[in-house]
C-alpha positions in Angstrom: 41.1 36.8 29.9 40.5 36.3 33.4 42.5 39.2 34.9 45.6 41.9 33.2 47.2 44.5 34.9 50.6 45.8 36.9 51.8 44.2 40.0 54.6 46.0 42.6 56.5 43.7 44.5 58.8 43.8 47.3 60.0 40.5 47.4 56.7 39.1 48.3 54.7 37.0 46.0 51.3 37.1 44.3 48.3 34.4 44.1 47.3 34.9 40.5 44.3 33.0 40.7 42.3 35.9 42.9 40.7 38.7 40.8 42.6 40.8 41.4 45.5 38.7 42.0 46.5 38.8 45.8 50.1 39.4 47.9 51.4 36.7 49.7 50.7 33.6 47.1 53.1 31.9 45.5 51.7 31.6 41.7 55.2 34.3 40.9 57.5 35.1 43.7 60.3 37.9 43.2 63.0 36.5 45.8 66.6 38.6 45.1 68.5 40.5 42.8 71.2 39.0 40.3 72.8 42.6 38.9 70.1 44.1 37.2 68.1 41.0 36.7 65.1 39.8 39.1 65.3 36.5 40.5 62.0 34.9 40.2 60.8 31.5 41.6 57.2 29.4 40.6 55.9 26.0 39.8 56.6 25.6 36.7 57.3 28.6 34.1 59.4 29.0 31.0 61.6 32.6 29.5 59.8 34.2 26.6 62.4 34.2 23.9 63.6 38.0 23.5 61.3 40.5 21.6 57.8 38.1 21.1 54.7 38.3 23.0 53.4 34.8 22.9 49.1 34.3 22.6 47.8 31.8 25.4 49.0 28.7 22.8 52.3 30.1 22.5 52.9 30.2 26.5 51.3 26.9 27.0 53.6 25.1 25.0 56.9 26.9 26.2 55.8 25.8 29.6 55.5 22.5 28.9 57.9 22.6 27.3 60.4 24.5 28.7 59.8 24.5 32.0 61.9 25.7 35.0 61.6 26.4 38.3 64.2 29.6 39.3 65.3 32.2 36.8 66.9 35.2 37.0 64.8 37.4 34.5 66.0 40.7 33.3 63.8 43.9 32.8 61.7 44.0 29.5 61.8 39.9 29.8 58.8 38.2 29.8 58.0 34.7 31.1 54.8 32.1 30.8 53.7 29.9 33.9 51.2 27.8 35.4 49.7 29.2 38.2 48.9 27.0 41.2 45.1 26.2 39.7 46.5 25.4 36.3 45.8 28.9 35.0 48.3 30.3 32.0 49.9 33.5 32.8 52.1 36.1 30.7 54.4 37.8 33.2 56.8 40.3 31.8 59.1 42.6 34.2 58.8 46.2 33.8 61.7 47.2 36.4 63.8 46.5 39.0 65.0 48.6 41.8 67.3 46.9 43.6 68.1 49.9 45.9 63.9 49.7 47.4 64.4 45.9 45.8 60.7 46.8 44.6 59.7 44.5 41.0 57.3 45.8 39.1 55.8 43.2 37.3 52.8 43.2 34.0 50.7 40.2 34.0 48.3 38.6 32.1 46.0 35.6 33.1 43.7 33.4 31.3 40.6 31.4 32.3 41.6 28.3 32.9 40.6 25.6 30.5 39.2 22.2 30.7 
């Protein structure tokens, strides 16, 4: 595990290849609200299905699989991405606010691997 923890966004994004990750990359990128859901925008990252919590093989193959590059992602969601250094991440939304439009996000990232 290279780095886990909570993230609060305000439409800004996050560079989840820093320890700790850092505002204003573009590894996970809350850009709007769709009702209740988050919009989020990345390289390359793929829903979790609905109730699982997938280990690092699990992500890596839904986004290779599965890959997209805008979703609208609703709270208790998770998704798996690559982040801009080819690092897996686990990124599940906690909450949205879209009165403060503040996103708070729970991430997980794994060393990367050759």
């Amino acid at each position: 595990m290279q780095w886990s923890g909570p993230l609060l966004s305000q439409q800004q994004g996050f560079d989840l290849d820093l320890v700790p990750p850092a505002a204003g990359g573009a590894d996970i990128e809350p850009y709007g609200f769709d009702g209740q859901k988050a919009k989020l925008v990345t390289n390359s990252y793929a829903l979790v299905p609905e109730g699982e919590i997938p280990d690092f093989s699990e992500c890596k193959l839904l986004a290779t699989t599965k890959p997209q590059r805008e979703l609208s992602v609703a709270e208790g969601r998770s998704v798996c991405l690559f982040t801009d250094e080819g690092r897996m991440a686990l990124a599940t939304l906690d909450s949205v606010d879209t009165e403060t439009g503040i996103v708070d996000i729970t991430v997980k990232v794994w060393e990367k691997v050759a």
